[in-house]
C-alpha positions, 0 to 999 in steps of 0.5 A: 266829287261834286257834279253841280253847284248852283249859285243862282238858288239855295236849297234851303231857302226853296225848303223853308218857303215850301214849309211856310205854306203849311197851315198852322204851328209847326212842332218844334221838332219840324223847326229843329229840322228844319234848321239841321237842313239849313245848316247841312245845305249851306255846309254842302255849297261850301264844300263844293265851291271849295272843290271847284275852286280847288279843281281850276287851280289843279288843272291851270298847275299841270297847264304850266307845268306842261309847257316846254322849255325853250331851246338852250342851243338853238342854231339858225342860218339861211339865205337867198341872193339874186343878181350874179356879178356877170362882170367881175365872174370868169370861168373857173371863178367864184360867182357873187351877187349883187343884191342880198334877199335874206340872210338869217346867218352864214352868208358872206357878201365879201367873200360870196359863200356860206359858212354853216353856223353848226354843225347839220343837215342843209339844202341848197337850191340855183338857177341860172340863165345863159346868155343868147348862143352862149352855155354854162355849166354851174356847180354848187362846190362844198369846199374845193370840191363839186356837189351837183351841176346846172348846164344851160345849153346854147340857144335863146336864154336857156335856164339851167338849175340844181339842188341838193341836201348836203351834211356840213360840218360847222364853219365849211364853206359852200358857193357856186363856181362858174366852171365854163360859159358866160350867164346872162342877167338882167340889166334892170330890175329884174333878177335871173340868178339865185342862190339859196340855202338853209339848214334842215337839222342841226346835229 
């Protein structure tokens, strides 16, 4: 292995200019050697110039080789909308939204729901507020069926909000169902109701 390779002097030449210092004709076995010591000095830098170039050739090979392969089947999907729709929701009806925050995939704007893109683990989070001496109670429904509730009591503006991670199935649905009480929103440009989701792991 070669540990150092100067290329800023050449050992033969420090050599000869030593050499020419001496007093008088070198013996022309002094000349013989010194011309051996030129040609295995020059035959040593080329050797380890070519092991140099060798080794960084080695090591940016297992630097490529190394890298991972992109994903074959990736699969994205996430949201978050704002805004409930206060007027068109009763109790015991779907809540939509007016305004759409992000949707990287499965969110429906007509239909007010989350349809899984793949099968996986997904967390889902809400928040409401209630309206002045008014409750609620919001359930994040997989299907027809509840998963959890948020209950804002009666009072001034009481909030009321949930989360949970639940397995879906791909192409099952997931929404909020106003299941009693009126919420309150924001008539301007602010926002009291969200909905958010995402996926966790895809199976």
């Amino acid at each position: 292995m070669c540990v150092t390779c100067p290329m800023g002097s050449n050992p033969a030449e420090s050599y000869l200019n030593k050499r020419a210092g001496t007093r008088g004709a070198q013996p022309q076995k002094r000349i013989r050697d010194s011309q051996s010591f030129v040609r295995m000095a020059m035959d040593a830098r080329l050797l380890c110039m070519l092991a140099i170039t060798c080794l960084a050739g080695s090591v940016s090979s297992q630097n490529v080789g190394s890298a991972p392969p992109p994903p074959s089947n990736s699969c994205r999907g996430g949201f978050t909308v704002r805004k409930a729709d206060t007027k068109s929701v009763r109790s015991g009806g779907k809540l939509a939204f007016q305004e759409i925050l992000t949707n990287m995939g499965g969110w429906s704007q007509q239909t007010s729901d989350f349809e899984a893109p793949c099968s996986g683990t997904y967390f889902f989070t809400f928040h409401a507020v209630s309206p002045e001496n008014k409750d609620f109670t919001l359930a994040l429904m997989k299907g027809a069926d509840y998963q959890v509730t948020a209950y804002g009591s009666k009072g001034a503006y009481e909030q009321g909000s949930n989360s949970a991670v639940l397995f879906l199935n791909r192409g099952e649905k997931v929404h909020l169902e106003l299941q009693q009480g009126s919420l309150y929103e924001h008539p301007f440009n602010e926002a009291y109701t969200t909905f958010t989701g995402f996926l966790l792991e895809a199976y």
